[in-house]
C-alpha positions in Angstrom: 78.6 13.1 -78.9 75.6 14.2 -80.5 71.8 14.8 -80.4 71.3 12.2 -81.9 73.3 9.8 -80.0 71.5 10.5 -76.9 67.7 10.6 -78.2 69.1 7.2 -79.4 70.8 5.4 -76.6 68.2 7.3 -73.9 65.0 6.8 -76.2 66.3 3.0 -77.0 66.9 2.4 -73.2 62.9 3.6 -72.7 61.5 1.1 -75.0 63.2 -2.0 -74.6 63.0 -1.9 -70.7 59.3 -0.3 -70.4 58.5 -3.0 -73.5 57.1 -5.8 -71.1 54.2 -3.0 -69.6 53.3 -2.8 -73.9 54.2 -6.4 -75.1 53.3 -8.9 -72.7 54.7 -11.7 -74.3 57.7 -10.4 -75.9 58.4 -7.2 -74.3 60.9 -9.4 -71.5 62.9 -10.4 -74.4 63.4 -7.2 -76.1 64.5 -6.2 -72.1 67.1 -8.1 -72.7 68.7 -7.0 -75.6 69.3 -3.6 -73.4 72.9 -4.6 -72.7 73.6 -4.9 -76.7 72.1 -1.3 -76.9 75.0 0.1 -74.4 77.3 -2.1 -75.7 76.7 -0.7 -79.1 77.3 3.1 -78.3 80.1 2.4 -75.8 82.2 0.7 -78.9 80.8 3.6 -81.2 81.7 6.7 -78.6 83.9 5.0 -76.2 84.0 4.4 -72.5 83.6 8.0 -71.1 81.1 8.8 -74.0 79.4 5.5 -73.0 79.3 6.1 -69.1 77.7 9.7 -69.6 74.8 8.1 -71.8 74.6 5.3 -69.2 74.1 7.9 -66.7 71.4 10.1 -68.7 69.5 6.8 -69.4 69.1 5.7 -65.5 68.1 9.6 -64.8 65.4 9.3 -67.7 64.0 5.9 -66.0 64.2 7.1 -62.9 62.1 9.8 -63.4 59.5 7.5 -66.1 59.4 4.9 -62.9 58.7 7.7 -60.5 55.3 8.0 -62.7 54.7 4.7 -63.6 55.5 3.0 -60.8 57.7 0.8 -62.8 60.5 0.8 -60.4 62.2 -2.4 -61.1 63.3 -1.1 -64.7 65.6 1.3 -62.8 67.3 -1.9 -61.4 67.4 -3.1 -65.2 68.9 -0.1 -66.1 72.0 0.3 -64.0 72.6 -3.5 -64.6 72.5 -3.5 -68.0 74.1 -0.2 -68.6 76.8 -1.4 -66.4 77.2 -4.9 -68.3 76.8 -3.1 -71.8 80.1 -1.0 -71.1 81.8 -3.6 -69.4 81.7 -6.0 -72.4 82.6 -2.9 -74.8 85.8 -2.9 -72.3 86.2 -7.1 -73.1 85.9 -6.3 -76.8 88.7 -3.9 -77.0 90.7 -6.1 -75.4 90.1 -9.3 -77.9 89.8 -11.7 -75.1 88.3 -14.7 -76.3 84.3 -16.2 -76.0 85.0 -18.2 -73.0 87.1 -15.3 -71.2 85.1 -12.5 -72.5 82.0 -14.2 -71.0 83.3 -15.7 -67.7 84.9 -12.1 -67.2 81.6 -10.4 -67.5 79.8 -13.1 -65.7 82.0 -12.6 -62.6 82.3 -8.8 -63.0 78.0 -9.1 -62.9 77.8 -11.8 -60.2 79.8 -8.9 -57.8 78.1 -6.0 -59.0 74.7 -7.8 -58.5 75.7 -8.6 -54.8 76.5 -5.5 -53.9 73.3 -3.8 -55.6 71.5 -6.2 -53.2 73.2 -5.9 -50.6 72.3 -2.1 -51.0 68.8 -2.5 -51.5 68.8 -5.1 -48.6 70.5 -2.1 -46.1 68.1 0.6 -47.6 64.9 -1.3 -46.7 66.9 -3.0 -43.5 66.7 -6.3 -44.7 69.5 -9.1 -44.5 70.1 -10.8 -48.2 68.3 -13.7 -47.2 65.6 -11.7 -46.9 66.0 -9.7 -49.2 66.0 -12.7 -52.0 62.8 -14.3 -50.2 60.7 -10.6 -50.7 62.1 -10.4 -54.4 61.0 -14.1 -55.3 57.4 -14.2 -53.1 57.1 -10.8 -55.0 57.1 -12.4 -58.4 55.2 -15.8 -57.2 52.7 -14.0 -55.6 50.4 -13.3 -58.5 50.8 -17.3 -60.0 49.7 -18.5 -56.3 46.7 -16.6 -56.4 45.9 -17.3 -59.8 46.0 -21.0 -59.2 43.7 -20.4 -56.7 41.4 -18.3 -58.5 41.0 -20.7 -61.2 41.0 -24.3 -60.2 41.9 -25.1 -56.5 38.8 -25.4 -54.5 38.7 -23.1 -51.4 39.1 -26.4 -49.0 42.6 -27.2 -50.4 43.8 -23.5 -49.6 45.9 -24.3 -47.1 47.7 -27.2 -49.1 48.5 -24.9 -52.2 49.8 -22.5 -49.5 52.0 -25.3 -48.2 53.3 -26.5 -51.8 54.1 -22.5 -52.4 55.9 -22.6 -49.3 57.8 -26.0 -50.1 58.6 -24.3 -53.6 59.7 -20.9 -52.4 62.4 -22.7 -49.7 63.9 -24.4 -52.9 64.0 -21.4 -54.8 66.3 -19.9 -51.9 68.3 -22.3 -51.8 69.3 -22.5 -55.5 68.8 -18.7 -56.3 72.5 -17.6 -56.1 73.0 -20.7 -59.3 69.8 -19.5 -61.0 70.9 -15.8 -61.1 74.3 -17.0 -62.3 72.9 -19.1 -64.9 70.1 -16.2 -65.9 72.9 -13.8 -66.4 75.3 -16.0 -68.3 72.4 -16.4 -70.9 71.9 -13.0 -71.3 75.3 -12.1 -71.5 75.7 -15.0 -74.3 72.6 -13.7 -75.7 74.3 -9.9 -76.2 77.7 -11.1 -77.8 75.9 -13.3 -80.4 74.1 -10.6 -81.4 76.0 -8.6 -81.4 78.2 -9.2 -84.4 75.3 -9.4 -86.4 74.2 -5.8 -85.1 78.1 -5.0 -85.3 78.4 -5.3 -88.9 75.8 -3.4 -90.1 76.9 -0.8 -87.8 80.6 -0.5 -88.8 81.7 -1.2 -85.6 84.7 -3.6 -85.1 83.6 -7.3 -83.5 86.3 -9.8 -82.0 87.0 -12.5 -83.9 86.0 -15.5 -81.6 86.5 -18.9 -82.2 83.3 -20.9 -83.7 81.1 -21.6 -81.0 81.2 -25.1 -82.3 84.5 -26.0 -81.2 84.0 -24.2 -78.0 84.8 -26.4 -74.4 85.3 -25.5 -71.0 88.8 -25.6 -69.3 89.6 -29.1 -68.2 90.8 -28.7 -64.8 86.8 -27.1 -64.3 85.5 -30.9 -64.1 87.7 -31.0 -60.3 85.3 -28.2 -59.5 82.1 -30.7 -61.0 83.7 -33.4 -59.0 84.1 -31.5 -55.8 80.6 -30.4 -55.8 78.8 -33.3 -56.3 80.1 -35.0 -53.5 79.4 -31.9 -51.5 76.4 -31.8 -52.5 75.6 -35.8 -51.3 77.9 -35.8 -48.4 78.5 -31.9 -46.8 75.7 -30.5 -44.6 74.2 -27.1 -44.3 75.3 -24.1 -45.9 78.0 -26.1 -47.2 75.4 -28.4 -48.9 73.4 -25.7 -50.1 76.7 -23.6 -51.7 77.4 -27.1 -53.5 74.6 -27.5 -55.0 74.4 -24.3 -56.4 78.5 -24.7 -57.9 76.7 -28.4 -59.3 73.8 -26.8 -61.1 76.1 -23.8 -62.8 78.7 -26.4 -63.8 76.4 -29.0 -65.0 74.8 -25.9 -67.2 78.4 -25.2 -68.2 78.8 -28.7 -69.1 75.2 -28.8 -70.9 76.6 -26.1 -73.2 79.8 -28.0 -74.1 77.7 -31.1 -74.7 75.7 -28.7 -76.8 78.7 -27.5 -78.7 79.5 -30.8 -79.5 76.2 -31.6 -80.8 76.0 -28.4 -83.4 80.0 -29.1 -84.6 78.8 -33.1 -86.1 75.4 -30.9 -87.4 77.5 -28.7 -89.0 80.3 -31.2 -90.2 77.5 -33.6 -92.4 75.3 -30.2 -93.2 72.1 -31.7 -91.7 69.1 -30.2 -93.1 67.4 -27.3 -91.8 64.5 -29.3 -90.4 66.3 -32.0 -88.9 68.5 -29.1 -86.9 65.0 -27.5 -85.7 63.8 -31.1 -84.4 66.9 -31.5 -82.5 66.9 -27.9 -80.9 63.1 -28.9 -80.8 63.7 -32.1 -78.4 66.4 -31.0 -76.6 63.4 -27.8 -75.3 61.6 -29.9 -74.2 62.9 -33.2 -73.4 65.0 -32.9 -70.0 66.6 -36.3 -71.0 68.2 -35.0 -74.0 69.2 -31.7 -71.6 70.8 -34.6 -69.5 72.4 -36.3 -72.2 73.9 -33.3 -73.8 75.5 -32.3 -69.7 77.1 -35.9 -70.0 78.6 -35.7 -73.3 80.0 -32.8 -72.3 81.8 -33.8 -69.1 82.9 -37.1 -71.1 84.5 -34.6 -74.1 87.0 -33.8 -71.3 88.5 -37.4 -71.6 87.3 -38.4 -74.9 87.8 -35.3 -77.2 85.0 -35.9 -79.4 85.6 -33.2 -82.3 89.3 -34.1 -81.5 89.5 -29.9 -80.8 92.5 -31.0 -78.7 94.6 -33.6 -80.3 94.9 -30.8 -84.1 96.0 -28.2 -81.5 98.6 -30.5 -79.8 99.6 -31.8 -83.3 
């Protein structure tokens, strides 16, 4: 391992995750492309290699957050170092896009819970708590902004009551939404990475096209299961199936999705009719809805016929 390697990996690991205090707008995207960073050198140097410039690069924001005050992109770091070598790990091992994503999904979901749990013990807060500081923290600043600019001071204490109303909701469903966050970025990292992989040298799995992708059929029991939880079940019961209905209908969403770009690709639509589809499915939730239906449906109707060639 060289010089160079670390100025690299540490000095990368200082821009993209201090990029949102300089680029407002897209300094929380280039955040996450962090994982791809660790990803890349872990493949290039290999998993001890990788580790010891993990390690270097949470000392080095450590010591920037001390300054800055800045401390969340410690939190940042130790995730998506930690992700970054764990899909390296996936990679070498050829699993395919579904595994190699599910695998780091769950391997994130339990390293998450037991960073908050840790933080949670450290400030002697339950994870309930914890969770309801972390999201009043980041709604905080919209609250009083919608105050400052357009709710009159007599309607204070109804904005105060919608915040509350929203911020319960947000509890409830914040175990899916961190599921569903860090499946996206971890998508997000293997896509680009082959692009970044290539011009690197460095070997990239050969996954199936993400237009013939599905999810495993006996998953629409667990879509079943949790939608008549979710209508019939009660308390913490109710609230866990809710949160298995959203990450499942996401799942399903993406299917539907796959679907979609696998008939764009067979009668090579235009470019301009593909952006007005990615365009309306943005910001229509209906065709969001759509696309989670045709999904669960492929399951029985095996719309690309994926299934029948494979049996055949």
């Amino acid at each position: 391992m060289s010089a160079k390697d670390i100025i690299g990996c540490v000095g990368g690991a200082l821009v993209l995750l201090y990029a949102p205090l300089l680029i407002p707008i897209l300094g929380p995207l280039l955040t996450l492309l962090s994982p791809l960073l660790f990803l890349s050198y872990a493949t290039k140097l290999g998993l001890q290699r990788g580790l010891i410039l993990a390690g270097l690069s949470v000392m080095a924001v450590t010591v920037i957050s001390s300054l800055t005050g800045h401390r969340q992109a410690i939190v940042f770091c130790v995730e998506f170092s930690f992700l970054g070598i764990v899909l390296s790990e996936f990679f070498k091992r050829k699993f395919t896009l579904g595994m190699t994503i599910t695998a780091a999904l769950g391997a994130m979901t339990l390293f998450g819970a037991i960073m908050l749990f840790g933080l949670g013990a450290a400030q002697g807060l339950g994870p309930s708590e914890m969770i309801t500081a972390l999201i009043k923290e980041q709604l905080q600043p919209t609250v009083q902004l919608y105050r400052d600019l357009s709710a009159p001071v007599e309607n204070g204490g109804i904005t105060d009551g919608y915040a509350e109303i929203f911020l319960k909701t947000l509890i409830r469903i914040y175990p899916a939404l961190m599921i569903i966050g860090m499946g996206l970025v971890i998508w997000f990292n293997v896509m680009l990475a082959g692009p970044v992989f290539k011009r690197l040298g460095l070997d990239y799995p050969r996954f199936q096209p993400g237009d013939r992708w599905h999810a495993p059929e006996r998953l629409v029991w667990g879509l079943i299961v949790a939608g008549f939880g979710s209508l019939l079940a009660s308390g913490p019961l109710k609230i866990a199936a809710i949160n298995l209905l959203i990450v499942l209908a996401v799942v399903y969403f993406f299917q539907g999705l796959s679907i979609a770009v696998f008939y764009l690709n067979k009668y090579n639509l235009p470019l301009i009719l593909r952006v007005i589809f990615y365009f309306l499915v943005i910001i229509q939730q209906f065709f969001m809805l759509l696309l989670a239906i045709l999904g669960v449906f492929d399951q029985w109707f095996d719309f690309r016929r994926i299934r029948k060639n494979q049996a055949g």
